[in-house]
HTML snippet that shows the backbone in 3Dmol.js (N, CA, C, O; Angstrom):
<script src="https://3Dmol.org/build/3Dmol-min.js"></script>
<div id="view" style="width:600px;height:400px;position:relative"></div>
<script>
const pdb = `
ATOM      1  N   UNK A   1       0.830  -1.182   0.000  1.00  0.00           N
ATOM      2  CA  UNK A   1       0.000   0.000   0.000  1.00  0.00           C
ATOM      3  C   UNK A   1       0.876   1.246   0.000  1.00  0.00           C
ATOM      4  O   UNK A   1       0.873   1.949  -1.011  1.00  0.00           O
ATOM      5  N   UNK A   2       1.446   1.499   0.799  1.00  0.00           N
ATOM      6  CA  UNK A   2       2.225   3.097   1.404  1.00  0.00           C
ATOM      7  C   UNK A   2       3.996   2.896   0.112  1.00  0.00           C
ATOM      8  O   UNK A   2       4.525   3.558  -0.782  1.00  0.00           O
ATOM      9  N   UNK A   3       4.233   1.659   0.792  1.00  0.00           N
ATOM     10  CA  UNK A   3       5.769   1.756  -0.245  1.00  0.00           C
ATOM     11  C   UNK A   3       5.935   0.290  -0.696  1.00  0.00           C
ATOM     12  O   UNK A   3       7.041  -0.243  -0.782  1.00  0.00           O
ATOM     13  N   UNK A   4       4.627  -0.406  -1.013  1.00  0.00           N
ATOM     14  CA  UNK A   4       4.867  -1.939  -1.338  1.00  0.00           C
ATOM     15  C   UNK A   4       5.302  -2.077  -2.602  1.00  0.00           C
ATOM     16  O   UNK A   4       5.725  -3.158  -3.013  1.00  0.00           O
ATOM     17  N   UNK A   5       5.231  -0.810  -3.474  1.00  0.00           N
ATOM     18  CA  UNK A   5       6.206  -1.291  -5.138  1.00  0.00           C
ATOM     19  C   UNK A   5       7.884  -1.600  -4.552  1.00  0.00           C
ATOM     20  O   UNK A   5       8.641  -2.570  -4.598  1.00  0.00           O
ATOM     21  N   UNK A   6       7.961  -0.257  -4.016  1.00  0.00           N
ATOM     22  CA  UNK A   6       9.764  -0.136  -4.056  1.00  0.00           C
ATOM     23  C   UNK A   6      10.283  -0.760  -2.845  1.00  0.00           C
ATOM     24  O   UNK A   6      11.471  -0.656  -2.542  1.00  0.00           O
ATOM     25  N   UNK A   7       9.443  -1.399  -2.146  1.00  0.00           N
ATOM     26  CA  UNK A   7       9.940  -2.965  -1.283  1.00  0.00           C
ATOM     27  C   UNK A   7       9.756  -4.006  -1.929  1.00  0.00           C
ATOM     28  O   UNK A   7      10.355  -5.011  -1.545  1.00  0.00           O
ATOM     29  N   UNK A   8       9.298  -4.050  -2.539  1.00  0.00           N
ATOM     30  CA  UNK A   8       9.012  -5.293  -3.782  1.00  0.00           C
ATOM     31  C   UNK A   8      10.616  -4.990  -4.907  1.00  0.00           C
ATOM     32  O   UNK A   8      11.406  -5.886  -5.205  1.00  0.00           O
ATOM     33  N   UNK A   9      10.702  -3.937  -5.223  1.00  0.00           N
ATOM     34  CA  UNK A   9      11.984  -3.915  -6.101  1.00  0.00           C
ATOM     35  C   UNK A   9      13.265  -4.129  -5.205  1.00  0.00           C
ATOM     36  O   UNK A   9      14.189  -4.829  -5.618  1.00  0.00           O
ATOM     37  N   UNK A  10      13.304  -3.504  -3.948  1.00  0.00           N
ATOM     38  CA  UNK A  10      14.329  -4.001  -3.243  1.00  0.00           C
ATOM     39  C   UNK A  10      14.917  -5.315  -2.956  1.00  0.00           C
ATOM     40  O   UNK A  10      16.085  -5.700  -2.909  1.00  0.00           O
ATOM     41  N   UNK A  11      13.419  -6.090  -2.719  1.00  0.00           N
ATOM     42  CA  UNK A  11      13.816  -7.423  -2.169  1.00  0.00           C
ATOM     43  C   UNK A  11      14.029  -8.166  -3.619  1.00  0.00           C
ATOM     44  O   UNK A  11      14.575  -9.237  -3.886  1.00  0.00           O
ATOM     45  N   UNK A  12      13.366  -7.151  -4.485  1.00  0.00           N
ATOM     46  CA  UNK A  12      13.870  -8.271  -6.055  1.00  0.00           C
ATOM     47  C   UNK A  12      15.239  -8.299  -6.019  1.00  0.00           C
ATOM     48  O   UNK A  12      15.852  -9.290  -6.416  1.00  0.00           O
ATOM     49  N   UNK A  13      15.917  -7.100  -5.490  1.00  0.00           N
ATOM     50  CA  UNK A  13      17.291  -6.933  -5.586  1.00  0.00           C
ATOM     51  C   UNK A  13      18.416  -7.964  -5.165  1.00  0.00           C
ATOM     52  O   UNK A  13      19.557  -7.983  -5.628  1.00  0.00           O
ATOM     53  N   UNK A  14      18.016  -8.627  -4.422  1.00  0.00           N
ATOM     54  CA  UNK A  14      18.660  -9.610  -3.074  1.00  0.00           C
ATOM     55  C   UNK A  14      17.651 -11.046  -4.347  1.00  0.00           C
ATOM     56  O   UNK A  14      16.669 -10.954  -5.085  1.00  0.00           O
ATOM     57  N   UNK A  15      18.877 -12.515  -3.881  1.00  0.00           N
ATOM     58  CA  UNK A  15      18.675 -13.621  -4.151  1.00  0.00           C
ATOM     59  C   UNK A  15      17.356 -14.177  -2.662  1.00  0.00           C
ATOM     60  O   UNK A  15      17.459 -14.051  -1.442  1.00  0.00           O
ATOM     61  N   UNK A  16      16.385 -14.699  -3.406  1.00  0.00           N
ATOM     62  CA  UNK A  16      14.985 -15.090  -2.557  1.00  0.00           C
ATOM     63  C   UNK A  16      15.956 -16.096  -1.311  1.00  0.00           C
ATOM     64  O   UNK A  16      15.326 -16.337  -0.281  1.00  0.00           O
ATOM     65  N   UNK A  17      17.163 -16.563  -1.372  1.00  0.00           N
ATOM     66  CA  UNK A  17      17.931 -17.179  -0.251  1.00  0.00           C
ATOM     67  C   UNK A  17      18.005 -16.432   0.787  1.00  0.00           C
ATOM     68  O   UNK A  17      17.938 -16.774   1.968  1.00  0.00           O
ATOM     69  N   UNK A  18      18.174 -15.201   0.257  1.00  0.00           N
ATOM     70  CA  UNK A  18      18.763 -14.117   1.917  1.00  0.00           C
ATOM     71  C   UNK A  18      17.861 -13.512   1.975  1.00  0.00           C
ATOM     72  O   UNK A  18      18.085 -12.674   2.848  1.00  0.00           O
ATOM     73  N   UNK A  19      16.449 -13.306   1.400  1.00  0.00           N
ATOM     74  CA  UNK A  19      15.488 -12.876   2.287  1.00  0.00           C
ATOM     75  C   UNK A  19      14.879 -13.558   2.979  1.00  0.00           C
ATOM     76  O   UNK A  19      14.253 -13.259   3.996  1.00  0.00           O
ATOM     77  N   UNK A  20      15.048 -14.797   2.348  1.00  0.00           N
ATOM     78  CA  UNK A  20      14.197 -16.092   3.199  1.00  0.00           C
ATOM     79  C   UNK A  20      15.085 -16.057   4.640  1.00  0.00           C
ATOM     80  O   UNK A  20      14.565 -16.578   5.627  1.00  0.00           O
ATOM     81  N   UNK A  21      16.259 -15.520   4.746  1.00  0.00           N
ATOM     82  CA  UNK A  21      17.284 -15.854   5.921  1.00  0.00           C
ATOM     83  C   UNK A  21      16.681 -14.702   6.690  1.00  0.00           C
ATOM     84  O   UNK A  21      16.180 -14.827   7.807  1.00  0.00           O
ATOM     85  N   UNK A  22      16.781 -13.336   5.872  1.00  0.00           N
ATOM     86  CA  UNK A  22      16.113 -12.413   7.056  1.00  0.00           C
ATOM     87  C   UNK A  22      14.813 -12.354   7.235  1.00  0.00           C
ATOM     88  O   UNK A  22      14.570 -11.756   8.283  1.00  0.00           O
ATOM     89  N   UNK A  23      13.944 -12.675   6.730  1.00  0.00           N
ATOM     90  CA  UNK A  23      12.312 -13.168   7.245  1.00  0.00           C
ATOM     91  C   UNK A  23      12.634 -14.158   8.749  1.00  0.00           C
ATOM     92  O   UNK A  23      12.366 -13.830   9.905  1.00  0.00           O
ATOM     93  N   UNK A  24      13.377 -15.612   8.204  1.00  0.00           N
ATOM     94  CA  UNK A  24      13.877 -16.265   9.305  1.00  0.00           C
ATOM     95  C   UNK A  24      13.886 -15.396  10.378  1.00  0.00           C
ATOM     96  O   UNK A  24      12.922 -15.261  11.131  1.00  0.00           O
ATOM     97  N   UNK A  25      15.284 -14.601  10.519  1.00  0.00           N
ATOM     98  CA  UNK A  25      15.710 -14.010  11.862  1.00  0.00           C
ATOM     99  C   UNK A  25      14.906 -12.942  12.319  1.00  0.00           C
ATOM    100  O   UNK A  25      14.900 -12.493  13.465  1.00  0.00           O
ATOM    101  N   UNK A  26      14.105 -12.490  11.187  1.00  0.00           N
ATOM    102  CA  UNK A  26      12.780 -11.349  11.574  1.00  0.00           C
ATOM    103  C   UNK A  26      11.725 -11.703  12.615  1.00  0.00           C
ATOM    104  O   UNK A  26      11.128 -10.909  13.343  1.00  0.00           O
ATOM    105  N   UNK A  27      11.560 -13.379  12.551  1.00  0.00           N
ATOM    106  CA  UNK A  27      10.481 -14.377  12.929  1.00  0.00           C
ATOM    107  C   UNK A  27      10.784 -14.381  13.941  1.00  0.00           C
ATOM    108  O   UNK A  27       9.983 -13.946  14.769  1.00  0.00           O
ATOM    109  N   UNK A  28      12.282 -14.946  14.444  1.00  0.00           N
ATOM    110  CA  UNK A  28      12.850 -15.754  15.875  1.00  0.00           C
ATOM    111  C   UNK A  28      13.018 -14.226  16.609  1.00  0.00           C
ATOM    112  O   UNK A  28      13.091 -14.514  17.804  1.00  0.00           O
ATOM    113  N   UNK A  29      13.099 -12.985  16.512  1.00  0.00           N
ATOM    114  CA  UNK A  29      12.942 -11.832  17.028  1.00  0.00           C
ATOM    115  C   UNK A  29      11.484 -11.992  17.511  1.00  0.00           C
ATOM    116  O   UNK A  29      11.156 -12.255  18.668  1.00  0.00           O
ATOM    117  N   UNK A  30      10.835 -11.839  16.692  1.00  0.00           N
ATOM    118  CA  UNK A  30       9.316 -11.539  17.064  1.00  0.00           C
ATOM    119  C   UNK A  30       8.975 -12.857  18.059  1.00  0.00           C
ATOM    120  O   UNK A  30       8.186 -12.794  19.002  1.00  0.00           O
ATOM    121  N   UNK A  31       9.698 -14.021  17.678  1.00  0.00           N
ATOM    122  CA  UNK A  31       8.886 -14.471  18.892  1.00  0.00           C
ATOM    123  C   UNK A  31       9.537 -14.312  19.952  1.00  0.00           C
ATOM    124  O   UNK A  31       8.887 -13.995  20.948  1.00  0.00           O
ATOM    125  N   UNK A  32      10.724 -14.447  20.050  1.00  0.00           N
ATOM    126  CA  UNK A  32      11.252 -13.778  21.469  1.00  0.00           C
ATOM    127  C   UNK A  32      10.482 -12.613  22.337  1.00  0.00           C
ATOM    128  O   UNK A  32      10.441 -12.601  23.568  1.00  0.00           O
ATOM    129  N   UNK A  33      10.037 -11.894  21.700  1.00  0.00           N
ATOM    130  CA  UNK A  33       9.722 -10.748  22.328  1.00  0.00           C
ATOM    131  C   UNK A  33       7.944 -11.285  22.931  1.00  0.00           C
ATOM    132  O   UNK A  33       7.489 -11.027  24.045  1.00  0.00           O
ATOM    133  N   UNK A  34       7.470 -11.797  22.199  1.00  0.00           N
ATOM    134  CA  UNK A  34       5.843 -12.555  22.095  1.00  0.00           C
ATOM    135  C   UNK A  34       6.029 -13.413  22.989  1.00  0.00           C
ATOM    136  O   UNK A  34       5.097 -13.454  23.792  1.00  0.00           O
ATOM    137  N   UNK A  35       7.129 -14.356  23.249  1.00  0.00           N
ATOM    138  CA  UNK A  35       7.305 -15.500  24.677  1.00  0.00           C
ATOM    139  C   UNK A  35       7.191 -14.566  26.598  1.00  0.00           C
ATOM    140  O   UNK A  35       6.886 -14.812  27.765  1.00  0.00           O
ATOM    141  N   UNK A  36       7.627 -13.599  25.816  1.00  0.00           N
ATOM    142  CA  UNK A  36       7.717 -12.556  27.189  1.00  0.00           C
ATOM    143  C   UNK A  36       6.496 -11.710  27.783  1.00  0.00           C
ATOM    144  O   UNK A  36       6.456 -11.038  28.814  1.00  0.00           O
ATOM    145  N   UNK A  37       5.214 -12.019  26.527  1.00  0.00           N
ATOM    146  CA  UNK A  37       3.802 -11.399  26.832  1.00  0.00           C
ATOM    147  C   UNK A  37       3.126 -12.448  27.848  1.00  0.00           C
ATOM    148  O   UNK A  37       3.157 -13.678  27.895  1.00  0.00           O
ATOM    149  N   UNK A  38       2.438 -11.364  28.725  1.00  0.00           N
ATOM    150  CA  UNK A  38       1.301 -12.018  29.314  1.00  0.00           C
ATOM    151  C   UNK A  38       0.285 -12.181  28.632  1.00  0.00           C
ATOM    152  O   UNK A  38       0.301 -11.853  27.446  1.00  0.00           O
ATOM    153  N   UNK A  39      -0.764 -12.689  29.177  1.00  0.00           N
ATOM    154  CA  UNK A  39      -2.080 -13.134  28.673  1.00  0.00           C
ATOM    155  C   UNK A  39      -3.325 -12.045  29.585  1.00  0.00           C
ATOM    156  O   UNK A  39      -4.182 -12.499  30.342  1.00  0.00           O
ATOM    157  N   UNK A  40      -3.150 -10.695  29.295  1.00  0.00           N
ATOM    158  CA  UNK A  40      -3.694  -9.913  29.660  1.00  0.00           C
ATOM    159  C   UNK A  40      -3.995  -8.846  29.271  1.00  0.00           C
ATOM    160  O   UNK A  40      -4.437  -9.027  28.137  1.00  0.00           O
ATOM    161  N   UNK A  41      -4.043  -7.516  29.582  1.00  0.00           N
ATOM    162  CA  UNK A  41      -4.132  -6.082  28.285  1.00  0.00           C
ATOM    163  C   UNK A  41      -2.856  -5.999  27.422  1.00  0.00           C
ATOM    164  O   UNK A  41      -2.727  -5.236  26.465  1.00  0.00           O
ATOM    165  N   UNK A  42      -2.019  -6.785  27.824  1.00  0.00           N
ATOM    166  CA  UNK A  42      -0.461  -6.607  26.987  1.00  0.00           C
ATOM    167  C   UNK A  42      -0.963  -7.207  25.156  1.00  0.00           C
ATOM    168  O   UNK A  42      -0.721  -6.723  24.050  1.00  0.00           O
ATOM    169  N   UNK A  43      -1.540  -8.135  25.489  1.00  0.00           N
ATOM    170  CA  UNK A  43      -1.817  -9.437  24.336  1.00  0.00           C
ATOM    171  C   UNK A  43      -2.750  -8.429  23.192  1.00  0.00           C
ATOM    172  O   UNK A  43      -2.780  -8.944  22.075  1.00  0.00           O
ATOM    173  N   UNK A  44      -3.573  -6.970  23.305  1.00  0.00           N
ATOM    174  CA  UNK A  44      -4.669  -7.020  22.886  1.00  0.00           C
ATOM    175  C   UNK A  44      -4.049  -6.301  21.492  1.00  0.00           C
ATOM    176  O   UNK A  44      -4.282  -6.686  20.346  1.00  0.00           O
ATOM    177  N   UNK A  45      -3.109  -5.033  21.921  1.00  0.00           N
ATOM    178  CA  UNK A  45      -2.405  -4.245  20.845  1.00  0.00           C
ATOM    179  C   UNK A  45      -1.433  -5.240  20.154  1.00  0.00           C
ATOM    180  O   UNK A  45      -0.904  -4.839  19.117  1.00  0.00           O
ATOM    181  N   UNK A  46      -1.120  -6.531  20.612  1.00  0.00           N
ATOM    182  CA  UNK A  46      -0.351  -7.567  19.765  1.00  0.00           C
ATOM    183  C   UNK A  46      -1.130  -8.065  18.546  1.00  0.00           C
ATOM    184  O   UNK A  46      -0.772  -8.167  17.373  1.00  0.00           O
ATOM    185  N   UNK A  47      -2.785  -8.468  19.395  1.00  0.00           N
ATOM    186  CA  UNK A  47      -3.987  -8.799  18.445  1.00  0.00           C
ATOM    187  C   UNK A  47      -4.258  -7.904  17.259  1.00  0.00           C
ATOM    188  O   UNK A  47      -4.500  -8.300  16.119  1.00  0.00           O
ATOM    189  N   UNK A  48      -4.196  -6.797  17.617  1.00  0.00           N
ATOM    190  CA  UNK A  48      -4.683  -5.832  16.725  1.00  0.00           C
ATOM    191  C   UNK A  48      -3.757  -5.872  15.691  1.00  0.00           C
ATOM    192  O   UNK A  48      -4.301  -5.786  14.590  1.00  0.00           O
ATOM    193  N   UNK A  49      -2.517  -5.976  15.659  1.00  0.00           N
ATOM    194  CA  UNK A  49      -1.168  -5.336  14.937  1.00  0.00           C
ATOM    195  C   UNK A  49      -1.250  -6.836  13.771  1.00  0.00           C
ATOM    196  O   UNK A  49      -0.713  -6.795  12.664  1.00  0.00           O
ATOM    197  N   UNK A  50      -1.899  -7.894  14.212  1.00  0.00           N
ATOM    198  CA  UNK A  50      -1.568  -9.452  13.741  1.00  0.00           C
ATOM    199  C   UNK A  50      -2.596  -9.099  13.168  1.00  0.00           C
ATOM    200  O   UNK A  50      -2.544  -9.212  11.943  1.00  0.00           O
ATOM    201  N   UNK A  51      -3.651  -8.654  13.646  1.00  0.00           N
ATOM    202  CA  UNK A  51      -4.884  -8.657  12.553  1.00  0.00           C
ATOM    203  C   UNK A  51      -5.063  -7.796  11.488  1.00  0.00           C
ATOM    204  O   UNK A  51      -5.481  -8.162  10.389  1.00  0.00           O
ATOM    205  N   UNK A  52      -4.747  -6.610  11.792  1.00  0.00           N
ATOM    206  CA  UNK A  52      -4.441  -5.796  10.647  1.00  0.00           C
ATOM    207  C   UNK A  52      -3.497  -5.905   9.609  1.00  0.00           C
ATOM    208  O   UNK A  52      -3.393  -5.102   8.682  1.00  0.00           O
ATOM    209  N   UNK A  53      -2.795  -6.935   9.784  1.00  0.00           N
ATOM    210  CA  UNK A  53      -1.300  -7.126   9.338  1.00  0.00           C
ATOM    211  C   UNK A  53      -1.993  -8.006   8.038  1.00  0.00           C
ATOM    212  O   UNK A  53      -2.082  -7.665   6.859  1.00  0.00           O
ATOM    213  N   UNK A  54      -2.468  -9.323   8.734  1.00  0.00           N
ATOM    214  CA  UNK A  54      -3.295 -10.001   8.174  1.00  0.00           C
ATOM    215  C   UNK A  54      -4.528  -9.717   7.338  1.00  0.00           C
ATOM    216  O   UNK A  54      -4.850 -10.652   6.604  1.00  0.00           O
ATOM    217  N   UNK A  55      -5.122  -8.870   7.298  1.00  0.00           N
ATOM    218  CA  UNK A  55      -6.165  -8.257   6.852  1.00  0.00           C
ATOM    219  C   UNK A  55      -5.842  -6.990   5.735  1.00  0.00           C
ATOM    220  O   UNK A  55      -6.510  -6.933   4.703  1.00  0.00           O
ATOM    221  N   UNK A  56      -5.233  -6.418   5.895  1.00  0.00           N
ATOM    222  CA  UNK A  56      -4.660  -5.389   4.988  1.00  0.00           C
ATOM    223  C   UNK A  56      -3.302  -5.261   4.459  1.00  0.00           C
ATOM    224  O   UNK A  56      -3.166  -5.277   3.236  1.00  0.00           O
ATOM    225  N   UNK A  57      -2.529  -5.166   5.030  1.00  0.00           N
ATOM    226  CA  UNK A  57      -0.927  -5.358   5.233  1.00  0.00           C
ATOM    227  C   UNK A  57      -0.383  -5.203   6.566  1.00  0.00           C
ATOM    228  O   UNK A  57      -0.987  -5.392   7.622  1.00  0.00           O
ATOM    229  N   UNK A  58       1.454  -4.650   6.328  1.00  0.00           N
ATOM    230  CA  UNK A  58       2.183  -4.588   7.797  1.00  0.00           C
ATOM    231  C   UNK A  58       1.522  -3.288   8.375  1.00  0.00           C
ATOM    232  O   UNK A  58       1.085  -3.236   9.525  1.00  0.00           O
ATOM    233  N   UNK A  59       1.486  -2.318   7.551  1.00  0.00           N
ATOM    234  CA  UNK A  59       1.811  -0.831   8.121  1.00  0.00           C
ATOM    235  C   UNK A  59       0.399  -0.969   8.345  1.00  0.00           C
ATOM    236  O   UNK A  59       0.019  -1.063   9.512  1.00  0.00           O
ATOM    237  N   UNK A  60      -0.408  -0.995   7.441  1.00  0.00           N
ATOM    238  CA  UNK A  60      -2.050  -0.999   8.415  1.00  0.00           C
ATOM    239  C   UNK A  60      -2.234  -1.556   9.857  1.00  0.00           C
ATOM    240  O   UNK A  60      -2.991  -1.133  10.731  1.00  0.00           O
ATOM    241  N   UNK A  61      -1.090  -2.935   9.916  1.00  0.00           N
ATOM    242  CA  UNK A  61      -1.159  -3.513  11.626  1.00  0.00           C
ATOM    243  C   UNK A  61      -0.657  -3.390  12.131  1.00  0.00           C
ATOM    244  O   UNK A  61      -0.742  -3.766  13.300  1.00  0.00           O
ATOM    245  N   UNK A  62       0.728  -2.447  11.391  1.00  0.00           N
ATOM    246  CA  UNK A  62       1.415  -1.609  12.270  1.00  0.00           C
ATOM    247  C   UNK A  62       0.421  -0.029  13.391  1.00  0.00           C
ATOM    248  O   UNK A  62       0.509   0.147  14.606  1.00  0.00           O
ATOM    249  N   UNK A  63      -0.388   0.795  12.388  1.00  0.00           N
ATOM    250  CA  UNK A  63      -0.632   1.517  12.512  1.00  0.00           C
ATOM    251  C   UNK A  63      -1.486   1.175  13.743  1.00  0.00           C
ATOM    252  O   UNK A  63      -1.422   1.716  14.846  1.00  0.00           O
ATOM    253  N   UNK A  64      -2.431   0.011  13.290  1.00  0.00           N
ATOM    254  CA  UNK A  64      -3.619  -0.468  14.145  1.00  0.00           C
ATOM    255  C   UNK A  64      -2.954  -0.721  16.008  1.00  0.00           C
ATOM    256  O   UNK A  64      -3.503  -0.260  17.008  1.00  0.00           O
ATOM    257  N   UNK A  65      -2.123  -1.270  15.992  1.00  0.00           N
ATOM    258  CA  UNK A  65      -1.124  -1.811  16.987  1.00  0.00           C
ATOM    259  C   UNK A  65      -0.989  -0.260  17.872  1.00  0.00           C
ATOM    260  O   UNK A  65      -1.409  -0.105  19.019  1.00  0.00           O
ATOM    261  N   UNK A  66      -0.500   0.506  17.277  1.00  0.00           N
ATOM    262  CA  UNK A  66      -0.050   1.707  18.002  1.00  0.00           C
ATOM    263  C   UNK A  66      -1.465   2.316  18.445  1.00  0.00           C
ATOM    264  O   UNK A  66      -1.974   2.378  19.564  1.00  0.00           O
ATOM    265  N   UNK A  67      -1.772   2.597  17.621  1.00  0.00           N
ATOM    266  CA  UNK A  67      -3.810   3.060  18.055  1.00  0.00           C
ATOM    267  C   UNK A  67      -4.266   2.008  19.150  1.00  0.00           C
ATOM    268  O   UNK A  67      -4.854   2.716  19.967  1.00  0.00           O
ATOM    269  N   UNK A  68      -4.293   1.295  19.401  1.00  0.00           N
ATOM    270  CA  UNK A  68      -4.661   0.563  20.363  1.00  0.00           C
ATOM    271  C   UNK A  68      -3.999   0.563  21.392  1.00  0.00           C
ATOM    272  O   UNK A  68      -4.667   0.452  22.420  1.00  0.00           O
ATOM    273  N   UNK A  69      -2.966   0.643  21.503  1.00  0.00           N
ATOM    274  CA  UNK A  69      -1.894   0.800  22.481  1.00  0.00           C
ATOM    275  C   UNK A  69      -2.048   1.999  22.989  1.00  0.00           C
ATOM    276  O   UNK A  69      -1.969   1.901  24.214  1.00  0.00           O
ATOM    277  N   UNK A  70      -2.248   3.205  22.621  1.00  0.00           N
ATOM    278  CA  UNK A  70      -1.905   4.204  22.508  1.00  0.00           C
ATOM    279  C   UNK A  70      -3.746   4.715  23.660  1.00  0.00           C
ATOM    280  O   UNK A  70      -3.754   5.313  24.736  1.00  0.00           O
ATOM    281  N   UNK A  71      -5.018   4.179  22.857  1.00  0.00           N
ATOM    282  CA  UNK A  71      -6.081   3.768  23.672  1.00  0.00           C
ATOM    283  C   UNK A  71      -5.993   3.241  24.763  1.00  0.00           C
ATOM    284  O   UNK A  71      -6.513   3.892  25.669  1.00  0.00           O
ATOM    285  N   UNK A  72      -5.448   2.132  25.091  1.00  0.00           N
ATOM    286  CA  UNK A  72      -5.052   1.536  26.193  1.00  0.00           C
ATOM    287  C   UNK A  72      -4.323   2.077  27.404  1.00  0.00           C
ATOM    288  O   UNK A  72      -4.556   1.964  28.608  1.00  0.00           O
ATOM    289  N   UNK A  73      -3.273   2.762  26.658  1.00  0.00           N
ATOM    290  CA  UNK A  73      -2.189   3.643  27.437  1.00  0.00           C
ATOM    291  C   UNK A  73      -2.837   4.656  28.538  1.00  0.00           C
ATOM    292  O   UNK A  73      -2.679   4.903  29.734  1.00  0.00           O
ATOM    293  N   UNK A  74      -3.829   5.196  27.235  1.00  0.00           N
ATOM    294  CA  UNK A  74      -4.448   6.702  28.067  1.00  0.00           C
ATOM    295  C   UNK A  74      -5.966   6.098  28.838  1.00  0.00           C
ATOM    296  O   UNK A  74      -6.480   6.859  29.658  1.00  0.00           O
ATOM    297  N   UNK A  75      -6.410   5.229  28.662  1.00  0.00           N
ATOM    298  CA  UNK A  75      -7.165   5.095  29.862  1.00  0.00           C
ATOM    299  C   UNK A  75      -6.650   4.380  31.191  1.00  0.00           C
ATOM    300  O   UNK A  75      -7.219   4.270  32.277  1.00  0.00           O
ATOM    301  N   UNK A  76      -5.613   4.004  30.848  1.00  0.00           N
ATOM    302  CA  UNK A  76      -5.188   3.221  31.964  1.00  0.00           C
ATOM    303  C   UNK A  76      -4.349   4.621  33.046  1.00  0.00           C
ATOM    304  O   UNK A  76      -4.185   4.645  34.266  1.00  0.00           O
ATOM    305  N   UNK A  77      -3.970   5.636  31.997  1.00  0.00           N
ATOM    306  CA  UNK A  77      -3.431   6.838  33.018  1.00  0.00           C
ATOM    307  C   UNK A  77      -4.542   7.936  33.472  1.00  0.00           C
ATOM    308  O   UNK A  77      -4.285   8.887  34.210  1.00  0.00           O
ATOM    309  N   UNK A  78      -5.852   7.646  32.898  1.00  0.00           N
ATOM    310  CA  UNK A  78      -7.000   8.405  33.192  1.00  0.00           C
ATOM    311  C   UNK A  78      -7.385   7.964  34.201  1.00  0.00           C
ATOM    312  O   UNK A  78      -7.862   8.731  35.037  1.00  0.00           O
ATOM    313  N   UNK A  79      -7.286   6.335  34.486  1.00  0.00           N
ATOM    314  CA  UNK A  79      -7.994   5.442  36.138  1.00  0.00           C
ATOM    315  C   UNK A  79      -6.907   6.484  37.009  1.00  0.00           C
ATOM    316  O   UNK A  79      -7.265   7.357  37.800  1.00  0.00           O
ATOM    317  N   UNK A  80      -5.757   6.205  36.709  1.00  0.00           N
ATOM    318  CA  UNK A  80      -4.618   6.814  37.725  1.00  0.00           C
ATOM    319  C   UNK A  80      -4.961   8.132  38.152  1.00  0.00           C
ATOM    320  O   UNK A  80      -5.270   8.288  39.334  1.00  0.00           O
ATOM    321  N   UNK A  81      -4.954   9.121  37.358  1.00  0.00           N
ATOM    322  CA  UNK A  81      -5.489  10.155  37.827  1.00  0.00           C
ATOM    323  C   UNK A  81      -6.545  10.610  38.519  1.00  0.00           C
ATOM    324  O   UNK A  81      -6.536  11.655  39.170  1.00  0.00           O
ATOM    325  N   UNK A  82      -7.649   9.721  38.387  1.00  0.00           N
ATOM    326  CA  UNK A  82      -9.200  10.206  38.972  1.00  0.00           C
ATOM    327  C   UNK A  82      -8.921   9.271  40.267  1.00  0.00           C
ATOM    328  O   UNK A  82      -9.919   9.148  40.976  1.00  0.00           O
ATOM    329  N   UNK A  83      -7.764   8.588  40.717  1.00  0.00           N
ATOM    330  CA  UNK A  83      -7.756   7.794  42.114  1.00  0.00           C
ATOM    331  C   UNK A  83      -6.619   8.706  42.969  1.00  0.00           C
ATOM    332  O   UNK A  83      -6.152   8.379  44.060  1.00  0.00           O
ATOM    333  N   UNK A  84      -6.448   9.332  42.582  1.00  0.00           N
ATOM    334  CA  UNK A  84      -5.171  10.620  42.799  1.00  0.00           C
ATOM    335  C   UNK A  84      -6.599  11.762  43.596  1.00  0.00           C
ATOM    336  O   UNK A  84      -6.333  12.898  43.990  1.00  0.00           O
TER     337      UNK A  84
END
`;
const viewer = $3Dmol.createViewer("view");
viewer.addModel(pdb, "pdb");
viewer.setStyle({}, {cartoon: {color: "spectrum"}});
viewer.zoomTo();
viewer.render();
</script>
């Protein structure tokens, strides 16, 4: 959508071997970081970012991910304040 031609010409640039290698190490990152989530409000902006990702592209579940997070963030500092 946003820059998927001239990431598409880039990765034409590179033999499909070494992107397949950095997709690989792109993967074992992401789950590292995903083994370290709880199963609680942490999980929901993960949901969102996988679903949008899935559903439209990265940057749409990128975008979605941060919006949710970002929702999450500020009501959780709005409880804080009104118990203040």
């Amino acid at each position: 959508m946003f820059l998927a031609a001239s990431i598409a010409t880039i990765f034409a640039a590179f033999p499909l071997a070494i992107v397949g290698a950095m997709m690989l190490l792109i993967g074992v990152e992401v789950v590292k970081f995903a083994r370290d989530l709880r199963f609680n409000r942490e999980l929901i902006p993960v949901a969102a970012t996988l679903v949008g990702s899935l559903l439209a592209n990265m940057a749409v579940g990128f975008v979605a991910g941060i919006v949710v997070h970002y929702l999450l963030l500020g009501k959780e500092h709005g409880h804080e304040d009104a118990q203040r």
